[in-house]
N, C-alpha and C positions, 0 to 999 in steps of 0.2 A: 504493500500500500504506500502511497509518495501522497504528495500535496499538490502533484499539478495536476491530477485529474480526481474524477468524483468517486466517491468507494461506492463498493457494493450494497445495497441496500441493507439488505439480511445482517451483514457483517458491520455493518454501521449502527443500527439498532443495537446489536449486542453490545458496541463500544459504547454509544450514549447513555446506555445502563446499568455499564459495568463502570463507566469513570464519577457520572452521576451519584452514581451507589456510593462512591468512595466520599466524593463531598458531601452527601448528605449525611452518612453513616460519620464522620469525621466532625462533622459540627452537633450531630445530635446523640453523639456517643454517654457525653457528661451533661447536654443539655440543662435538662430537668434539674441534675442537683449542682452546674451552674446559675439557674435561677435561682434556687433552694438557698445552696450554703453561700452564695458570693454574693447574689444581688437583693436576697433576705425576703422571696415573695410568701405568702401565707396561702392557703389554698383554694379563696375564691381568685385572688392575684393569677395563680399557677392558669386558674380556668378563665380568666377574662384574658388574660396574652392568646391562649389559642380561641378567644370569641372573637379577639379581635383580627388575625388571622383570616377566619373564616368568611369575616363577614367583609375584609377586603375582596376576598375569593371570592365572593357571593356576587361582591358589586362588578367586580371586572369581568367574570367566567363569561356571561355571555356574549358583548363585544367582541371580545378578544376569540370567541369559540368563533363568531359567524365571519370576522375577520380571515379567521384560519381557512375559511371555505371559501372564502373570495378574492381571494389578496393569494397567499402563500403559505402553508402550514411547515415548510422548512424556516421560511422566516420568523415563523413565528416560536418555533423552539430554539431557535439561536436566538432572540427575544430574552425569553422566557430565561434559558437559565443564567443571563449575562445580569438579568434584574436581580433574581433570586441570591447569587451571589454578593453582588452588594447589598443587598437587607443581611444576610449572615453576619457580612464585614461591622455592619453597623450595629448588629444586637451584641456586639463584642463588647460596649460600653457599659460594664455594670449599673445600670439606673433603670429604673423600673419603665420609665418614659421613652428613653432609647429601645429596650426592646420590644415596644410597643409600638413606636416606630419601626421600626424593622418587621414586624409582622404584616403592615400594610404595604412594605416593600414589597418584601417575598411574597405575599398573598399575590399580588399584580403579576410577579416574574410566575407564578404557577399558573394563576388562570391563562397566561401566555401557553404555557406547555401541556395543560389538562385538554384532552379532545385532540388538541392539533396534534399532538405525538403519536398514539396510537394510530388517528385518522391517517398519518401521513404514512406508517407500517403498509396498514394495512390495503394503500391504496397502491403502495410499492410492489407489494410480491405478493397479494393476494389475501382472502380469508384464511384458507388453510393452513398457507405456508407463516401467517403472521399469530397463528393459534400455536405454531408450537415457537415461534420466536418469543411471544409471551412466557411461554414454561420455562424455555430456555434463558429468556433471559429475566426471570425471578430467578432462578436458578443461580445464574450468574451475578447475582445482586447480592443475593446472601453471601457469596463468598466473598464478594468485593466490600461488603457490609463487615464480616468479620474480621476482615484486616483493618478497616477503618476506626473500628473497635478499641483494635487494640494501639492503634495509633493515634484514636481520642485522647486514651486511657494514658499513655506514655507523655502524649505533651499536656494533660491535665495535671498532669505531676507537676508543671515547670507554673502554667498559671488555668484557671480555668475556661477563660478564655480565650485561649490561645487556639483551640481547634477552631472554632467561630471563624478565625480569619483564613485558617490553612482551609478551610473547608467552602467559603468563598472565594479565594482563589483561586480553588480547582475548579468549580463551576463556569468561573468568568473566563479563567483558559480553552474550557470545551467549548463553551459558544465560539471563541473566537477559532478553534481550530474546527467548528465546524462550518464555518465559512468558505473554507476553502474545499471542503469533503462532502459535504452531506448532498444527498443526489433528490433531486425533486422532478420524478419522469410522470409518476404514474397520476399524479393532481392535475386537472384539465380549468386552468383560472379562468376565469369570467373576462370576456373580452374585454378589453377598456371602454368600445365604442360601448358595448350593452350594461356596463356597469352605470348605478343610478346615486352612487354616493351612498348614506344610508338609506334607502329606501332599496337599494338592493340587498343591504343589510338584513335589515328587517323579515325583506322576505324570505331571506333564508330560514330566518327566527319562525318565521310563522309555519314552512314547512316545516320543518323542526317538532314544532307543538300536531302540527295536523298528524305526521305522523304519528306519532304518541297515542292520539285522541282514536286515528284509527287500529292501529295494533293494539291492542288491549294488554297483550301479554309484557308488551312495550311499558304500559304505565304502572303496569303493576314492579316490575324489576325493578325502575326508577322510586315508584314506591319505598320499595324494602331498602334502598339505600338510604331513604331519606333517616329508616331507623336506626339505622347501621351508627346514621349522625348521628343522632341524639344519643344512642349510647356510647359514641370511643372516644367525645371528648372528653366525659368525667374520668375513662379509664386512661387515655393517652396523659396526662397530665398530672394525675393524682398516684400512679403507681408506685412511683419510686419514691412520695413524701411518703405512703403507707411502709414501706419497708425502712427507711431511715425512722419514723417515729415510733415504729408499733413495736419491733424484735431489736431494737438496743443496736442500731450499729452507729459506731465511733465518727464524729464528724467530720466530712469527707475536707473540710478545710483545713485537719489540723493532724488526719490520719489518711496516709495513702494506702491505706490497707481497705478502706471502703470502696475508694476507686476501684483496687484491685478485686475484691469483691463482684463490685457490678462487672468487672471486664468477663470473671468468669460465667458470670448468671447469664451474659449475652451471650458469648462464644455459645455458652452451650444450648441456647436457644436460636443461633444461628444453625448448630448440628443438627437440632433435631425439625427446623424449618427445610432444609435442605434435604433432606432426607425424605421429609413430605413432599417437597416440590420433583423431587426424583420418580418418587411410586408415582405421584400425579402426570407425570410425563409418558412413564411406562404403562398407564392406565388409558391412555389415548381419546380420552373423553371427547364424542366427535355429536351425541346427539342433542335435542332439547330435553330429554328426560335425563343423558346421564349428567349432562350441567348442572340443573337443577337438582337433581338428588344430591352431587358434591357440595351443592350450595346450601343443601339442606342441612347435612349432614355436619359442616365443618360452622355453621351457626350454632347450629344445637349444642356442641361440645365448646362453642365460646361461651352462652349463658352459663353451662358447668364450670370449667373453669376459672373465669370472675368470680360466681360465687364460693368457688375451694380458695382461690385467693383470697378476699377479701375476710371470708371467717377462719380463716385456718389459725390454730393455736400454737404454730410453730415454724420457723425456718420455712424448714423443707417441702412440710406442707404446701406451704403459700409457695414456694417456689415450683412447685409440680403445677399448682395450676396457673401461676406464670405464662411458665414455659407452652403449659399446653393450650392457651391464649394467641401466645404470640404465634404457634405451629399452624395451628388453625387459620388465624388471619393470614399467613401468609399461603394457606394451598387458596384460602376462597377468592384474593386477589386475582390470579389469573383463571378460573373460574368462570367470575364474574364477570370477566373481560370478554372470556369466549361465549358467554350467556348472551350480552348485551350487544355485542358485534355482530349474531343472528338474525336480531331485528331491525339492524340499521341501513338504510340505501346509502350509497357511498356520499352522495352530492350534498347529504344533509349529515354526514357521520360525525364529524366535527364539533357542530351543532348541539346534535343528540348528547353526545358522550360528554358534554360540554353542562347540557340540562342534568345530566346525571349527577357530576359533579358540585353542581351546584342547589341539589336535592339533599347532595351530603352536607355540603355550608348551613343550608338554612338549619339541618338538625344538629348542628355542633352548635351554632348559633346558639337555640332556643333552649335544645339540653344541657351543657355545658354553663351556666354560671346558676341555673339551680340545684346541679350538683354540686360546686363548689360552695356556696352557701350553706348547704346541709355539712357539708366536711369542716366548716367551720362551726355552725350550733351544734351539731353532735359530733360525730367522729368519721376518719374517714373509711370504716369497715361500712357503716350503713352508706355512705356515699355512694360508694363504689358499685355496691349492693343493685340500690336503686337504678343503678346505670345497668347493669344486668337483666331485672326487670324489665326497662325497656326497649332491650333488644328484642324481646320477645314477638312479640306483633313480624318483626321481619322474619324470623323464623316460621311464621303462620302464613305470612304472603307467598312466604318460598315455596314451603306446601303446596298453596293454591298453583303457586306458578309450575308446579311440578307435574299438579295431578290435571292440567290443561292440554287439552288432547294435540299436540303440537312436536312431530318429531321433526321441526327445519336441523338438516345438518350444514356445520359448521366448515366440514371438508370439500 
């Protein structure tokens, strides 16, 4: 591969999510107890940085999705992760305001990259062949996730902000080297003469929604992600204040042994993700019922999980259902990809996977700072609790979406 010509699509994908992986996995290694022990957030604090987040995602995703369909969806991920990177650089400033700022950064550089990336996959090398670059590259993320881990983990040591920056400037590198590489064949843009400004916009938006209105099965998946929201903000944000307060471990600003700690809790929830993401590949899930049953399946065992974590009276306990939290979330990720990619026509895919994304904002949004509320008047076991609860309903959608008489294949 060189720089004067464009790389392979397939083989491009897998680098944008395996370097991706690295920056992301490198800033959000120590994140959490970055906020925790350095910048001193309490835990409605912890859930209002990622409300606020989301609800930047909320306000950009569509724009930016319908843009992707009309304008460019390679541009739009060279975009997306050059933004994302400096929001990182910027929440490096221990102060509650700075990283609050920076969440409306990087919220703008994601809704850039949510819809347009896949959309641009999967318009490159097909449904099929972009259902196993999905697997393949989860796959690939984990592993580039656990090295990132442990090179969170290694320059947390030195300050705790220090990956923040290394992990935006790996971001801001890929865009710029995907300038020169990244291939945009199979996207057919909107002529300039037939382009109407926003009003071509819009009506992208509107098919967008008509499709929805007409697929049923369409609204229901978008549905169940909306719950998805409302339950992983309490759980994204408040896990690691539960394991620092609840089971006695030593202050990560004054003991590297806590660090090290979390470095192993992740490795090994990186092992046993990968491990899922392997059988998931081997298992070649190509219809709408085996989608849906994997989707069913790896929900169900998230509501269990949360709740072994959040009551568990020991360690280990709570680590088992951790880990089997995070396994789960990551087989139902590409899943969910190959679920929703079923029902999308290509000219509005972007769009779509765009409306979905922003199905998930509204319920981090709306879930997300009455569970941190409750973690502050009571504790954060029932918080957590409660977020489990309500994931339930999308376990009940998935069901329906399962037992809907609809075998589209994916191949």
């Amino acid at each position: 591969m060189t720089l004067n010509k464009k790389w392979d699509a397939y083989q491009t994908c897998l680098i944008i999510r395996a370097v991706a992986a690295f920056g992301f996995g490198v800033t959000f290694g120590v994140n959490l107890v970055y906020q925790v022990a350095m910048v001193g957030l309490n835990p409605l604090q912890l859930v209002l940085v990622g409300t606020t987040l989301e609800l930047a995602a909320f306000i950009f995703e569509i724009p930016t999705g319908v843009l992707a369909d009309v304008y460019s969806r390679r541009l739009s991920v060279i975009i997306g992760y050059a933004i994302i990177g400096v929001g990182f650089i910027i929440e490096a400033i221990p102060m509650f305001a700075t990283v609050l700022l920076a969440q409306v950064i990087w919220g703008l550089g994601y809704a850039f990259i949510s819809g347009a990336s896949d959309a641009w996959i999967v318009d490159e090398i097909g449904e099929d062949r972009a259902k196993q670059a999905f697997v393949r590259a989860e796959r690939l993320s984990i592993i580039m996730g656990f090295v990132a881990l442990w090179t969170s983990i290694g320059l947390g040591t030195l300050a705790l902000n220090l990956p923040h920056l290394i992990g935006g400037g790996t971001l801001i590198a890929l865009s710029v080297l995907l300038i020169f590489v990244m291939p945009e064949e199979g996207f057919k843009q909107v002529p300039k003469e037939e382009r109407t400004r926003w009003q071509d916009l819009f009506k992208t938006l509107r098919q967008g929604l008509s499709l929805i209105r007409v697929r049923r099965i369409l609204g229901l998946i978008i549905a169940s992600t909306l719950f998805l929201g409302l339950f992983s903000e309490g759980w994204d944000r408040l896990k690691f204040a539960h394991l620092l307060e609840n089971f006695g471990l030593p202050d990560p600003m004054t003991s590297y042994s806590t660090l090290i700690l979390f470095g192993v809790i992740g490795s090994v929830g990186s092992l046993l993700a990968f491990v899922g993401n392997s059988w998931l590949e081997s298992r070649k899930l190509t219809t709408h019922r085996e989608l849906s049953t994997g989707l069913l399946v790896s929900y169900s065992l998230m509501v269990v999980s949360v709740l072994v974590f959040s009551w568990a009276g020991n360690l280990v306990l709570a680590l088992i259902g951790f880990w089997g939290m995070g396994a789960m979330a990551s087989i139902s990720y590409p899943i969910y990809q190959g679920l929703i990619n079923t029902h999308i026509d290509s000219e509005v895919r972007a769009t779509v996977l765009s409306l979905s994304s922003q199905a998930n904002a509204i319920g981090q949004i709306v879930g997300g700072p009455p569970v941190g509320y409750v973690g502050i008047q009571t504790n954060l076991r029932i918080a957590m609790s409660i977020s489990a609860v309500i994931l339930l309903p999308a376990v009940l959608l998935v069901k329906r979406i399962q037992s809907t008489n609809i075998e589209a294949s994916v191949t």
